[in-house]
N, C-alpha and C positions, 0 to 999 in steps of 0.2 A: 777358741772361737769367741769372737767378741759379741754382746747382747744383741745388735744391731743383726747380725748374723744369722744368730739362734733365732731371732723374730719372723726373720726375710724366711728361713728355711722351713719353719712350722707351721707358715701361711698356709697350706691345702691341706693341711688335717685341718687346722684353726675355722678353716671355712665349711667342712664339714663337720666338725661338731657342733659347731656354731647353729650351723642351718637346722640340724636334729632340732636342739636345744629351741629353739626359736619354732620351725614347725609344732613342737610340742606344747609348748607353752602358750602359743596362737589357738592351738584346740579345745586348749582348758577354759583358754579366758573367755572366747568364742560362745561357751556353751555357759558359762558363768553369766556372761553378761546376757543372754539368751532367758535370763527367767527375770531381766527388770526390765520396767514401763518402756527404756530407753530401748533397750535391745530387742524385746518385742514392737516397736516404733521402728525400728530399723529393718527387721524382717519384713514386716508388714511392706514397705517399701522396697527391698532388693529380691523377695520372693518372685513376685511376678513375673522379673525381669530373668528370669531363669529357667531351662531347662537341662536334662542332662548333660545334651549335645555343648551346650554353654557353659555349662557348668566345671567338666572337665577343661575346657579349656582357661575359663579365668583361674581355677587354680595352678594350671602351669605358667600363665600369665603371673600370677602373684608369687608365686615360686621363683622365674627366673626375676622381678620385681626384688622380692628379697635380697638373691645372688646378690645382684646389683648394689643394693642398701650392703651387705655384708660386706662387697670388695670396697665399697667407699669408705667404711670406718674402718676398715683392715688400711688400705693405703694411708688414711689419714693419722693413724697408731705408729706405723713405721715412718712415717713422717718425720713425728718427733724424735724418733732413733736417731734419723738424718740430719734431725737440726743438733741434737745434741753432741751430736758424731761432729758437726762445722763448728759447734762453736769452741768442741774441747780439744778439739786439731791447730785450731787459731792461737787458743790458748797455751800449746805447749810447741806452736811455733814449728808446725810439722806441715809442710808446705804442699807431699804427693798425698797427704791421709786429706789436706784441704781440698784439693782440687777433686779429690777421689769424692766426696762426700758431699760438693756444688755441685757436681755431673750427678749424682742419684738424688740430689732433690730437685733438681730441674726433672730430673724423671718421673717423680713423683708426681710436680705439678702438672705434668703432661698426660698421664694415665689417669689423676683424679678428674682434670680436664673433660677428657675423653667419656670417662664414667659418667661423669652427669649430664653431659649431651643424651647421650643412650638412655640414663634412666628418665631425664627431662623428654624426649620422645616417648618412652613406654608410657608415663603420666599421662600425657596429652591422647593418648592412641587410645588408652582406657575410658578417657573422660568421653572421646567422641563415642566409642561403642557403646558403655553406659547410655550416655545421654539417647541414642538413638533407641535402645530398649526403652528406658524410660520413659522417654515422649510418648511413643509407641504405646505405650500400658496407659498412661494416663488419658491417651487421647480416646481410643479405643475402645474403653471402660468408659469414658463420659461421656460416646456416643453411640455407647448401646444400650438398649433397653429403652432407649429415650430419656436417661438422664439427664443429659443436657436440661432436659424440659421439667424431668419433675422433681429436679431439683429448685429451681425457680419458684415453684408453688408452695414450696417449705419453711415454713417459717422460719427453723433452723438453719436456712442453707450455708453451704462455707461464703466467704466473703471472697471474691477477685478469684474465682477460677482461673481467669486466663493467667493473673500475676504466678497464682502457682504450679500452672502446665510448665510455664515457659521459665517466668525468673526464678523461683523458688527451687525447681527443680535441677536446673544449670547452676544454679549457686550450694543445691548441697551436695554435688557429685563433687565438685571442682574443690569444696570443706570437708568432703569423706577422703579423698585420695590426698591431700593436705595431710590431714591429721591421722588416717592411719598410719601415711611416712613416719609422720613425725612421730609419734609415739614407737614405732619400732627403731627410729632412729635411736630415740631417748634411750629404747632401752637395751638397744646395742651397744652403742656408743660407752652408755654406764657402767656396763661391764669388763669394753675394752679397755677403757681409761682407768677407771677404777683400778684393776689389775698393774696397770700400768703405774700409777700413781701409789701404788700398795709396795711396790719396788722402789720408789723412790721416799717414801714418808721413811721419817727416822723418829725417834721417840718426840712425841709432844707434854711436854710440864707444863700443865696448871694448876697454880698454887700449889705448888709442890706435889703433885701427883701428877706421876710417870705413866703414859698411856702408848703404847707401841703403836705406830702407822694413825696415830691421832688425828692427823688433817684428813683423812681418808672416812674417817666419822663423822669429824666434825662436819666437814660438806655435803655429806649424805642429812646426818639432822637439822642440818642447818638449811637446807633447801627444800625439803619434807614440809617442815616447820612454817617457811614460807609460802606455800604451795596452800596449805590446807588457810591461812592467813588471805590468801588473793582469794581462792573461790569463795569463803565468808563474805568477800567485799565486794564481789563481782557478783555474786548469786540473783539480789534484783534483776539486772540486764537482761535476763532471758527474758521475766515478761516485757520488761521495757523493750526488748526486741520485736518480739508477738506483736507486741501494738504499734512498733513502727514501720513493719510488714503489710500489718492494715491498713493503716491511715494512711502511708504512701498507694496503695493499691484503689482505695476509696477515694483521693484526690486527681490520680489519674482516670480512674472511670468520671470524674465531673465533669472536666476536662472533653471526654470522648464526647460526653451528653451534648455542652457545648455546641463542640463541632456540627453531630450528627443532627443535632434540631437547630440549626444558625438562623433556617430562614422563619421557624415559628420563632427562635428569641425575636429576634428582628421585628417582625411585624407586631408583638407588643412593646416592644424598644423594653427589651429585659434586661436588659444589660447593666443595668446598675443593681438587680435583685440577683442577678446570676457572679456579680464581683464581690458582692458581700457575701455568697453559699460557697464562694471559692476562697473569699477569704477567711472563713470562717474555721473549711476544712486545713486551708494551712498552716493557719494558727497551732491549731489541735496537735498537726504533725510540729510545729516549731517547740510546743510546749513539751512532749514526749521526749524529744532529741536534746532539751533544757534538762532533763532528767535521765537521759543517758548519760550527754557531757559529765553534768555533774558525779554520776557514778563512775562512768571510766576516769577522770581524773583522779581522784581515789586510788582506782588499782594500779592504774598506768603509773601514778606517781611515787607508791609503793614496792613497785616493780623494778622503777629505775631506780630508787634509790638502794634497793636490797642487792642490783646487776653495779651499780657503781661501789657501791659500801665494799663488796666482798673481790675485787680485783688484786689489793694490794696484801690480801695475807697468807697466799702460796711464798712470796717474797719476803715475806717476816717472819714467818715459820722455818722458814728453809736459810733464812740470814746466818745463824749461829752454828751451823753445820757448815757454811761457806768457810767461815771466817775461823773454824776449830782444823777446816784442810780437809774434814772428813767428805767432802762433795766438791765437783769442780764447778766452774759457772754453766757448762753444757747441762749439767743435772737441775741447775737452778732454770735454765731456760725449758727445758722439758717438761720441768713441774710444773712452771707456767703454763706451757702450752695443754699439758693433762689436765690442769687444777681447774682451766678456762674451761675446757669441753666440758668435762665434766658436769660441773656449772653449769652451763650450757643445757645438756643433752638433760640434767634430772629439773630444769626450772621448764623444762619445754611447756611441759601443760598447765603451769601459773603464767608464761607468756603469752599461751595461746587461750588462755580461757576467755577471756573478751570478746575472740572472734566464734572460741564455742558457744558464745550464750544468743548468737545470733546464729550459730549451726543447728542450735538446740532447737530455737523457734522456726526454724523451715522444716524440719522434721516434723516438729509438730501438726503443721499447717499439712503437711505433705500426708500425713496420716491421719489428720481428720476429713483430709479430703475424700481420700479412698473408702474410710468408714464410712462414711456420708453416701459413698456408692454401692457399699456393701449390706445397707440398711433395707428387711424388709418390705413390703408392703402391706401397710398394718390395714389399707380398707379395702373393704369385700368390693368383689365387681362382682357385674352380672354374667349370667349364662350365656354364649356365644355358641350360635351356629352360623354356620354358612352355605347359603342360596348364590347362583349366580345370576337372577334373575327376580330376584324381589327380597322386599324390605320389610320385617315384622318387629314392632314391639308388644310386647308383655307384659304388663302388669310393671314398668320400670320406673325404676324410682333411685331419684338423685341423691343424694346426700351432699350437705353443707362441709365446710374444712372442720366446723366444730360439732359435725355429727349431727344435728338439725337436718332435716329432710325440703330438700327445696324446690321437685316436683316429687309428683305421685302418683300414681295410678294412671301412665301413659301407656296406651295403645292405639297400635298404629301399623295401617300393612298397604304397602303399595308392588304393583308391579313392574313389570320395567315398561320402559317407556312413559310412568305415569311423575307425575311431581306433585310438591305441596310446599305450603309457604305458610309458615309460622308465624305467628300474629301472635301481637303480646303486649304488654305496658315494657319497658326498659327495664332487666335488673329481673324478670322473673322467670328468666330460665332459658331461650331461647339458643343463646350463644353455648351456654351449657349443655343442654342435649346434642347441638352439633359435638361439640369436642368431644362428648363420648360415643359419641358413631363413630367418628373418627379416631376413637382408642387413645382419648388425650383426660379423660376425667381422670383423675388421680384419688380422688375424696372418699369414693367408694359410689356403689351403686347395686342396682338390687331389680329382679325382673328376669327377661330373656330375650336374648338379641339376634334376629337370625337375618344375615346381609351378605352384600358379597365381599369376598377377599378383600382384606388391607392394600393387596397390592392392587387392587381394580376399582381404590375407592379414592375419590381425589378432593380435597378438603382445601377450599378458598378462602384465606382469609381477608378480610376489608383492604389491608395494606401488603399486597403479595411480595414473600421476599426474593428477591436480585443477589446469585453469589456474584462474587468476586470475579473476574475473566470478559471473553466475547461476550457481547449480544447473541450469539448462537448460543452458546453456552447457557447462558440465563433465560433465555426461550425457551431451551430444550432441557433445564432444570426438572428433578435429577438425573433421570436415563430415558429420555423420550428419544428414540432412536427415528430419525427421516431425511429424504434426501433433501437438497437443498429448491431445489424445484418447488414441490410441498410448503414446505416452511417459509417460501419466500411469496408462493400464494395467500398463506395463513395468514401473515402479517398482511397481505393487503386486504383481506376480506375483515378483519379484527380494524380496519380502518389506523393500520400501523407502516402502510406502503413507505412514507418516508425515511422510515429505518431500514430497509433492505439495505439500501447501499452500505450500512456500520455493521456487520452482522458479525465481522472479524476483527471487530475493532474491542480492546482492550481497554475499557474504561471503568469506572466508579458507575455502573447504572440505577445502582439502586438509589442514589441523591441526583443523577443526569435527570433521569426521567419525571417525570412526573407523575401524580396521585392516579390520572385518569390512564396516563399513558401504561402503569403497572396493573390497573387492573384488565387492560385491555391483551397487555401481554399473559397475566392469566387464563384470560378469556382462549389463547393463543396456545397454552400448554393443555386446556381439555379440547379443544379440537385435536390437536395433534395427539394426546396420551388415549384418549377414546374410553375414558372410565366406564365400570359399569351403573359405577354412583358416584354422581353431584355433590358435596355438601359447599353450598354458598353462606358466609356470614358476610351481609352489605358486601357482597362483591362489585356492585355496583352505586355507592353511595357518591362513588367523586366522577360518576357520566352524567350525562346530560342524558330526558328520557328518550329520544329518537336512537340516540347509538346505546340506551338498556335494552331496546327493545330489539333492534338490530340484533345482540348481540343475545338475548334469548331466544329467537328466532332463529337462528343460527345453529343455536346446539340442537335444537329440536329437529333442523333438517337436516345434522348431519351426523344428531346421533339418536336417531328415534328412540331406541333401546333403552336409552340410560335409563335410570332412576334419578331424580333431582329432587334435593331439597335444602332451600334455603330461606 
């Protein structure tokens, strides 16, 4: 039975010891890398996205995943059987062993074909399920507790949330399922070949010492060697990535700013203060990427030189064994094709570490994110009870972000139906005790609070915000539920009649409308939402006084009850 034979017929054991061997070895390393910064950086991120129910199943996912990676460097192993098998049938001028051995590597081509369609679907099917856990955790997590909001107030806070919901996160699933491949390819592949190549090596002399299966060593230290040479020269690139992460994230929020204020640049004709802030931040990013270039050129350039250098001495090594009769050229083409994978499959992660060092900093960004959501609250609030019919403060006292106290000794008790209006110089406090009525002070606070329910308490601010969608939609912001009837009176008595007709209309409202026309549609959401408490900050700073007055005389006849204070 010819080698080519013996290879074809041992293939389903091969594939399952294989697979043992490789599950095994996956568990160890798994739990290894599992106690450094990295590994716990990566938990921290793929934990969430996990339950049982999910969990069994991406391991049979990554199980048949494996399979797949194992029949690809199995077909690709007997490959070279087959090319060696054409080229030494050619050679000895055997014309049915030719034809016999062009039909099973057309067969080969068409099964490896086929294999990487399959495992090229499983990659993509992963990435979108991932991705859809993912999003899901991150978004989820940033929009509860109201972090969205107190993160904002942090002086620490992360930089470009959205860049890392959305890009950061899609770019490290898509470098996770990358580079796990490839590293089980690496280390498949190494062992197939290797093996194979360990068959074919005949003794190597240098300088007069005889070393059995020599080129088998020498490729293994000689690619090690190189490897641990690239990540010394590549290792800056992570942070040079971290910071090109941010500055691009920082230059596109300028950008937004831009847009989203056009018509205040405008009216101070800013636009030559706002080309110099934009130019300023691109710079920053040109100067960053001046310092990447210059580092990947480096690796890049050591790379190809070490993948060029090392081509021609499977063919120099194996020359003198040709030329002594002891191998035919089919054996010299094999080594080749072994010598290359090889090669290949142990340089994988000095080829890919340039693209890790930018894997490395979304990881980062992705786990300081989560920490960042995962942080305490380091200041005391005050006592909370809940009245559904009146408003008491306590003895309540604010606190500054740097612990300074910036009111004191407020007490205050109204019932329902009654209001009060906060007077004050600017800047001492007034906009502040709103936001902690309405459960937005962060800094801390100190006292007793007893009001009605969060969910029956409705907080205005100056510039009320417009989602995304209908004018219905953004009226009835976030679950005011009413007929259309209703809602189409509301707007006229809020002196908003001319928008009935758009109520289905799908625009940009929050830049459509205008300063008066948003506070009017607020005006629009407490008639309809019917709170039990008011809080106004300048809800009415952009009306004229006839339609303020209107529009407080309004809430008073058609919500006697309320409590107000603004």
């Amino acid at each position: 039975m010819q080698k080519w034979q013996i290879e074809l017929y041992s293939t389903p054991l091969w594939l399952l010891k294989t697979f043992g061997g490789v599950a095994a070895a996956l568990i160890i390393i798994v739990l290894a890398v599992g106690f450094t910064r990295f590994g716990r950086q990566f938990r921290q991120v793929l934990a969430p996205c996990l339950d049982r129910k999910s969990s069994l199943r991406i391991v049979l996912f990554i199980s048949l995943m494996v399979v797949l990676l194992l029949t690809e460097v199995r077909l690709n192993v007997l490959g070279t059987f087959m090319t060696n098998g054409l080229y030494t049938s050619m050679q000895k001028a055997d014309v049915n062993a030719l034809w016999m051995f062009a039909g099973l590597n057309a067969a080969m081509v068409l099964l490896r074909a086929f294999n990487g369609a399959v495992n090229d679907f499983f990659d993509q099917a992963l990435s979108i399920k991932w991705s859809e856990r993912l999003n899901k955790v991150l978004v989820t997590r940033w929009l509860a507790d109201k972090n969205y909001y107190r993160l904002q107030t942090h002086r620490h806070t992360p930089d470009n949330i959205d860049q890392r919901i959305q890009q950061d996160a899609q770019e490290f699933i898509a470098n996770t399922i990358e580079f796990v491949r490839g590293m089980l390819n690496s280390a498949i592949t190494s062992i197939g070949f290797g093996v194979v190549l360990w068959g074919l090596a005949g003794v190597l002399n240098i300088f007069g010492i005889e070393i059995p299966h020599g080129i088998v060593y020498f490729v293994f230290i000689f690619v090690i060697l190189a490897t641990v040479i690239a990540m010394w020269i590549g290792h800056p690139l992570i942070g040079y990535n971290y910071e090109n992460e941010r500055l691009n994230g920082d230059y596109r929020y300028s950008l937004v700013r831009v847009r989203d204020h056009a018509e205040s640049i405008a009216f101070y004709h800013g636009e030559s203060v706002e080309h110099a802030r934009l130019s300023q931040r691109f710079a920053m990013i040109v100067r960053n990427r001046w310092r990447i270039a210059r580092q990947s050129v480096g690796l890049s350039g050591f790379n190809e030189m070490f993948s060029q250098g090392i081509q021609l001495l499977p063919i120099i090594l194996q020359a003198p064994r040709v030329l002594s009769g002891q191998i035919q050229i089919g054996d010299v083409q094999q080594t080749v094709q072994s010598f290359a994978r090889l090669q290949k499959a142990l340089s994988f992660f000095r080829l890919f570490y340039e693209q890790f060092t930018a894997y490395r900093a979304r990881l980062e960004r992705l786990s300081d994110f989560l920490t960042s959501m995962d942080m305490p609250e380091a200041a005391t609030e005050a006592e909370h009870g809940r009245a559904e019919s009146s408003l008491q403060l306590e003895n309540i006292r604010l606190l500054r972000p740097n612990g300074n106290t910036l009111l004191d000794n407020i007490n205050l008790s109204l019932k329902k139906g009654e209001s009060i209006l906060l007077k004050g110089p600017s800047g001492c406090g007034k906009t502040s005790l709103l936001r902690m009525l309405a459960g937005l002070w962060t800094f801390g606070s100190q006292g007793k609070i007893t009001a009605p329910d969060m969910a029956q308490t409705l907080f205005v601010p100056q510039r009320p915000y417009v989602p995304q969608g209908t004018l219905r939609e953004a009226v009835c912001y976030p679950h005011i539920e009413t007929d259309d009837a209703t809602l189409r009176q509301t707007l006229q008595e809020c002196s908003l009649g001319h928008l009935a007709e758009h109520l289905d209309s799908d625009k940009d409202w929050q830049h459509i409308l205008s300063p008066g026309e948003l506070q009017r549609v607020a005006f629009a959401r407490i008639l309809l939402a019917k709170p039990q408490m008011i809080l106004l900050d300048e809800a009415t700073a952009a009306l004229d006084e006839p339609t303020e007055a209107h529009l407080y005389r309004l809430i008073r006849e058609r919500l006697p009850d309320s409590i107000m204070v603004s």
